[in-house]
C-alpha beads as a LAMMPS data file, in Angstrom:
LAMMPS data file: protein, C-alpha beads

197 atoms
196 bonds

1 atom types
1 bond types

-500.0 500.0 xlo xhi
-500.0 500.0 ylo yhi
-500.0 500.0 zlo zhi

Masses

1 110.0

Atoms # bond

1 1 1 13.055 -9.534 6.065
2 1 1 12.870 -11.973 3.014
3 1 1 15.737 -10.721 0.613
4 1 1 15.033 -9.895 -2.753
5 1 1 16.454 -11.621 -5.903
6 1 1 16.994 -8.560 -8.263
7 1 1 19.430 -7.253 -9.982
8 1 1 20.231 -3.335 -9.769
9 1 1 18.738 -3.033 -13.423
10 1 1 15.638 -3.959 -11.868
11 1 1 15.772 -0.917 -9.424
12 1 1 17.303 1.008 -12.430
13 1 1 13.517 0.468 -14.478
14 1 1 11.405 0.220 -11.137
15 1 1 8.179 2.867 -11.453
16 1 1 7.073 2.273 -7.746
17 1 1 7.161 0.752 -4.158
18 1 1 4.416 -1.036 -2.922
19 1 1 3.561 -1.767 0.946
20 1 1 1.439 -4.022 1.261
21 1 1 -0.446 -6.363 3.848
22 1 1 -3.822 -7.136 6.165
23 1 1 -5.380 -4.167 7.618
24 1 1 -3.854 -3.298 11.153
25 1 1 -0.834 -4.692 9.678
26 1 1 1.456 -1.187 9.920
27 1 1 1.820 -0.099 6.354
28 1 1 0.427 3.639 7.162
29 1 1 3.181 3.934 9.819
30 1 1 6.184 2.074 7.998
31 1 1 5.215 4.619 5.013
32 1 1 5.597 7.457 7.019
33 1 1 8.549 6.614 8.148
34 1 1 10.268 5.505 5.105
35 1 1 9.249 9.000 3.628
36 1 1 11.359 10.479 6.271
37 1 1 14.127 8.156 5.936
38 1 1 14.060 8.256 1.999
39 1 1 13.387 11.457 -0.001
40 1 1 13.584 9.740 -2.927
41 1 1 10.422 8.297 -2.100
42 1 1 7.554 10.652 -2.299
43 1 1 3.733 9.138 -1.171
44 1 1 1.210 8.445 -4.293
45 1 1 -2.449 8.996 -3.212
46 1 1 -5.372 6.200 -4.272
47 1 1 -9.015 7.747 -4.902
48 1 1 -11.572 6.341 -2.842
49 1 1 -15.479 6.948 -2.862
50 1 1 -15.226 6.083 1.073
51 1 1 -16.024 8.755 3.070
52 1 1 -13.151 10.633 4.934
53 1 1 -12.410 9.415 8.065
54 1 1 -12.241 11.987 11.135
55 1 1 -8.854 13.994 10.887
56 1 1 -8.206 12.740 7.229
57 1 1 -7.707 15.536 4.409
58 1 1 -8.655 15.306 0.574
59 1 1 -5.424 15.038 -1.385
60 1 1 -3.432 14.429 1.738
61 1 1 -4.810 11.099 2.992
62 1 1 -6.356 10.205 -0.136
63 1 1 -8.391 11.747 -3.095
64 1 1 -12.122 11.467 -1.811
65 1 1 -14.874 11.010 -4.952
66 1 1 -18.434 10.802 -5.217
67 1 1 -19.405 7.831 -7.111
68 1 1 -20.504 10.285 -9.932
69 1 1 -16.821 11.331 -9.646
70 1 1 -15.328 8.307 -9.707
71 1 1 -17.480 6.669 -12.907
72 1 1 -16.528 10.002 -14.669
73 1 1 -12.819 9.719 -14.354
74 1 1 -13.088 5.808 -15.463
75 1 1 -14.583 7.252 -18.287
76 1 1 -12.156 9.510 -18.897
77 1 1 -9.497 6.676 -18.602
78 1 1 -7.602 8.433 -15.549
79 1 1 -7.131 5.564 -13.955
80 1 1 -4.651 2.663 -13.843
81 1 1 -6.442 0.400 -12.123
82 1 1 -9.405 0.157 -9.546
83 1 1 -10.992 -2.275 -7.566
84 1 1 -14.346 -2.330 -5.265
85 1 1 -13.894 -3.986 -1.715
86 1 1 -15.323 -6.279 0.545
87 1 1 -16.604 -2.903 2.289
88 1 1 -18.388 -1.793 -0.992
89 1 1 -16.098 1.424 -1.098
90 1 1 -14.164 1.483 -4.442
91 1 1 -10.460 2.522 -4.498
92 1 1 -7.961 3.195 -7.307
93 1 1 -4.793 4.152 -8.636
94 1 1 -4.597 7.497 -10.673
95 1 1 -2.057 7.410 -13.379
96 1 1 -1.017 11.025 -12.706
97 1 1 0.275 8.980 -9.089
98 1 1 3.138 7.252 -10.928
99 1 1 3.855 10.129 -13.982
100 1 1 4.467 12.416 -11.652
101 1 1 6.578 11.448 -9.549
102 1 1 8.519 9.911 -12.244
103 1 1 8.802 13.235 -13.918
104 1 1 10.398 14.649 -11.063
105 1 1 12.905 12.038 -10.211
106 1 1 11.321 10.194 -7.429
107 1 1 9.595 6.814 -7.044
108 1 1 6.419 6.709 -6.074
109 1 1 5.642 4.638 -2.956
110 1 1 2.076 3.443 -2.330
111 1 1 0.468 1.622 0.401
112 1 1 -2.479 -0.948 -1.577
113 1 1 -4.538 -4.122 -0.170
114 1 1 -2.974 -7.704 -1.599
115 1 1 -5.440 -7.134 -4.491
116 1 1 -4.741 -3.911 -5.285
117 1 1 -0.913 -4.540 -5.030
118 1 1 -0.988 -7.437 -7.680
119 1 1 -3.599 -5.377 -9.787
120 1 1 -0.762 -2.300 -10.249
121 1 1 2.317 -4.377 -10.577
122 1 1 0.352 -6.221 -13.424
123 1 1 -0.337 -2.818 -14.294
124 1 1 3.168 -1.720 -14.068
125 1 1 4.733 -4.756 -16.158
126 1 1 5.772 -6.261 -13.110
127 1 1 8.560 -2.897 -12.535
128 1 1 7.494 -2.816 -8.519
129 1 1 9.078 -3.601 -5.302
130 1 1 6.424 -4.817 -3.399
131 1 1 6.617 -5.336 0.192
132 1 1 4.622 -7.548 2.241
133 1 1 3.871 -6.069 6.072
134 1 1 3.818 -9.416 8.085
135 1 1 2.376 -8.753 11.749
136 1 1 3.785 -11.155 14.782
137 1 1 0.074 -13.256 14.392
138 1 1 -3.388 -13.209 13.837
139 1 1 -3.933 -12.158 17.791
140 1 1 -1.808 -9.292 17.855
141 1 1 -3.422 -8.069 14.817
142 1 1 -6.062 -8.349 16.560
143 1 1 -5.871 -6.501 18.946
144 1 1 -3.982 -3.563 16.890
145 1 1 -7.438 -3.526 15.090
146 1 1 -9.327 -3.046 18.458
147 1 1 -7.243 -0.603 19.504
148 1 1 -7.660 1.426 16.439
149 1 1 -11.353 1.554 16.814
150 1 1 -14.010 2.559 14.631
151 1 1 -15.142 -1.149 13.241
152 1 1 -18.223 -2.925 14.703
153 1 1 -17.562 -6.593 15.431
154 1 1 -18.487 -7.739 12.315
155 1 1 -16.240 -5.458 9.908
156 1 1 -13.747 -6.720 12.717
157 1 1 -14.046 -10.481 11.824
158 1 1 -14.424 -9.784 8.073
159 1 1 -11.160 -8.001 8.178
160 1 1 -9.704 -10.895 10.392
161 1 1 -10.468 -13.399 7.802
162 1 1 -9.214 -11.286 4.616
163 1 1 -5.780 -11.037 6.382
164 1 1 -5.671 -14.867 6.614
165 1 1 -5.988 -14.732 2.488
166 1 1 -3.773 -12.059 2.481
167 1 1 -1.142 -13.840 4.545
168 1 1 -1.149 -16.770 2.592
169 1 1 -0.173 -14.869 -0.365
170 1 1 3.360 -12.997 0.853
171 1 1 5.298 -14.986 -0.933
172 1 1 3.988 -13.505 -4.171
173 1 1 5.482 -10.227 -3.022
174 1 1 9.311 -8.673 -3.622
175 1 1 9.801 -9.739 0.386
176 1 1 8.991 -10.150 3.555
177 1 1 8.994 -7.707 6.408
178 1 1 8.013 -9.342 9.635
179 1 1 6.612 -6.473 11.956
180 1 1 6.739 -7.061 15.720
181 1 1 8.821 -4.364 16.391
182 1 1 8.066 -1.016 13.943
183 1 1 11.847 0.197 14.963
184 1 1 13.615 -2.542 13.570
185 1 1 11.029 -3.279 10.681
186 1 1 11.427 0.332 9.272
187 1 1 15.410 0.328 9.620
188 1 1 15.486 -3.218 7.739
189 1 1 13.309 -1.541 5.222
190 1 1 15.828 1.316 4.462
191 1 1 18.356 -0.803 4.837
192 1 1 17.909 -2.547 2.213
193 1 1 15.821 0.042 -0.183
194 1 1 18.825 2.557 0.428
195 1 1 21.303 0.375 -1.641
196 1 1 19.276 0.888 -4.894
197 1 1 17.212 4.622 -4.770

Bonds

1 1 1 2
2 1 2 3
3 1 3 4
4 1 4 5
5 1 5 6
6 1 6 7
7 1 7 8
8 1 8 9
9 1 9 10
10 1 10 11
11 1 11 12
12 1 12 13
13 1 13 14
14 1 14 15
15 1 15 16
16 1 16 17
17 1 17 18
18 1 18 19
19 1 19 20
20 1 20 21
21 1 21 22
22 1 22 23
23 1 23 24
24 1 24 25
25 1 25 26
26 1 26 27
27 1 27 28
28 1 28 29
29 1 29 30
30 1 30 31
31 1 31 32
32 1 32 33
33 1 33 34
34 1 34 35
35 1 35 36
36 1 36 37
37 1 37 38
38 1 38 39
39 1 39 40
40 1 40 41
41 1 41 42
42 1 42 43
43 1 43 44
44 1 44 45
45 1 45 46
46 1 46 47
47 1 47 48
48 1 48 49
49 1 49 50
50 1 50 51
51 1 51 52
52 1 52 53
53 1 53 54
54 1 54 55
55 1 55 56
56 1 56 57
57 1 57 58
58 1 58 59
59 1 59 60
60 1 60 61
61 1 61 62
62 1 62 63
63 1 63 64
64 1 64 65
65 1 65 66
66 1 66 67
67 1 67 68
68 1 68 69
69 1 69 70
70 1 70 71
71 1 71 72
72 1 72 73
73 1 73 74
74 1 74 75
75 1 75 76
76 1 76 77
77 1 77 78
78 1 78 79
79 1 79 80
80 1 80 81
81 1 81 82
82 1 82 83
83 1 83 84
84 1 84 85
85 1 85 86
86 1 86 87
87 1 87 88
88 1 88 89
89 1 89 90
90 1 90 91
91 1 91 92
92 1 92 93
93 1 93 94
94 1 94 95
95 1 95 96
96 1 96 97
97 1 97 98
98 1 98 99
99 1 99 100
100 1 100 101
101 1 101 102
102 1 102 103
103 1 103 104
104 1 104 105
105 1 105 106
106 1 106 107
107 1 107 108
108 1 108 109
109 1 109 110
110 1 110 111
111 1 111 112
112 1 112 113
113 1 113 114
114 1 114 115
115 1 115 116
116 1 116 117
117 1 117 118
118 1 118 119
119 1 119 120
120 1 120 121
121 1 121 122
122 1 122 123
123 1 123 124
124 1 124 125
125 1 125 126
126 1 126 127
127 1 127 128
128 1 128 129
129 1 129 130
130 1 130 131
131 1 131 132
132 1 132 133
133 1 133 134
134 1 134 135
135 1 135 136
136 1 136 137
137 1 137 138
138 1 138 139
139 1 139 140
140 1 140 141
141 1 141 142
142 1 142 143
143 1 143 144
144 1 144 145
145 1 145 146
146 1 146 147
147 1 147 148
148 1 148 149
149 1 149 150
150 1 150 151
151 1 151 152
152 1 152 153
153 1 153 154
154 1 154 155
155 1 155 156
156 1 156 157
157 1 157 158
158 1 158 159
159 1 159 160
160 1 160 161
161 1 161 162
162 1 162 163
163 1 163 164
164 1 164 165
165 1 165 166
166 1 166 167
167 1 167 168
168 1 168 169
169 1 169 170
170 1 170 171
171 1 171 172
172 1 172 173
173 1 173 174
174 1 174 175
175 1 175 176
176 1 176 177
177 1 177 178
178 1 178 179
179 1 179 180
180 1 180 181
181 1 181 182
182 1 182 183
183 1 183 184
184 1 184 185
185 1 185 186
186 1 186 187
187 1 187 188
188 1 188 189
189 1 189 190
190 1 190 191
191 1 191 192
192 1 192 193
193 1 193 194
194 1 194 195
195 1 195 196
196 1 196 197
């Protein structure tokens, strides 16, 4: 893991963790994990007009909105930012997401796409961590994508390419987490978030 160059004032002022990286990449798991690890972390939900996947709960997995939904709570300027993907699906960040758990003493940690992660911590004046999930290469990721099922061939490739975008962009981030082995990712992790939550 790349270090980061803060100073504990940094952490002092931070309003949220970011984990972020190409699809496949582990971010889902690593947040589950860090949740466990670190209560002072609690998970902060995006809204998506996607529809649910099997097993996934509204306002567990996400907050699921009709378009009609979503276009009235822009309107009603709910939302800190927002973005449409490559899948036509739109996803965004609620403001109540960060006040919240800010209220209550926590950070909120959320898992975004490389867009979405730059969009918030623009958003946020910059007072992120953000965390870049690195996989071992394009081929594992791969075949982590293949194993998860669910994408025809071409939503496959698409996603493929993005994460050679996305890839070339970790350096933007707060660091580096290199992911070939979850174990030791997650425990570098909370390593080194434990020093300053």
């Amino acid at each position: 893991m790349r270090g980061y160059g803060g100073s504990h004032s940094t952490f002092a002022r931070m309003q949220a963790v970011i984990l972020t990286g190409p699809s496949g990449s582990g971010k889902t798991t690593i947040a589950q994990r860090l949740l466990r690890a670190l209560p002072q972390l609690t998970l902060s939900l995006s809204a998506t007009t996607r529809p649910p996947r099997p097993g996934e709960v509204h306002g567990r997995d996400y907050y699921f909105l009709s378009e009609a939904e979503f276009d009235a709570r822009l309107l009603a300027g709910d939302f800190l930012e927002w973005e449409k993907l490559y899948s036509g699906y739109r996803y965004g960040t609620l403001w109540e997401e960060v006040r919240r758990p800010l209220r209550e003493g926590k950070v909120p940690l959320f898992i975004k796409d490389v867009k979405g992660t730059k969009t918030l911590t623009k958003a946020l004046e910059g007072k992120v961590f953000s965390v870049f999930i690195l996989p071992p290469s394009l081929a594992v990721l791969e075949e982590r994508l293949r194993q998860r099922g669910g994408l025809s061939e071409e939503e496959l490739q698409n996603r493929l390419q993005a994460a050679e975008t996305e890839i070339a962009e970790a350096f933007h981030f707060s660091a580096i987490l290199y992911n070939e082995d979850i174990d030791k990712a997650v425990a570098r992790l909370v390593y080194h978030l434990r020093r300053y939550l």
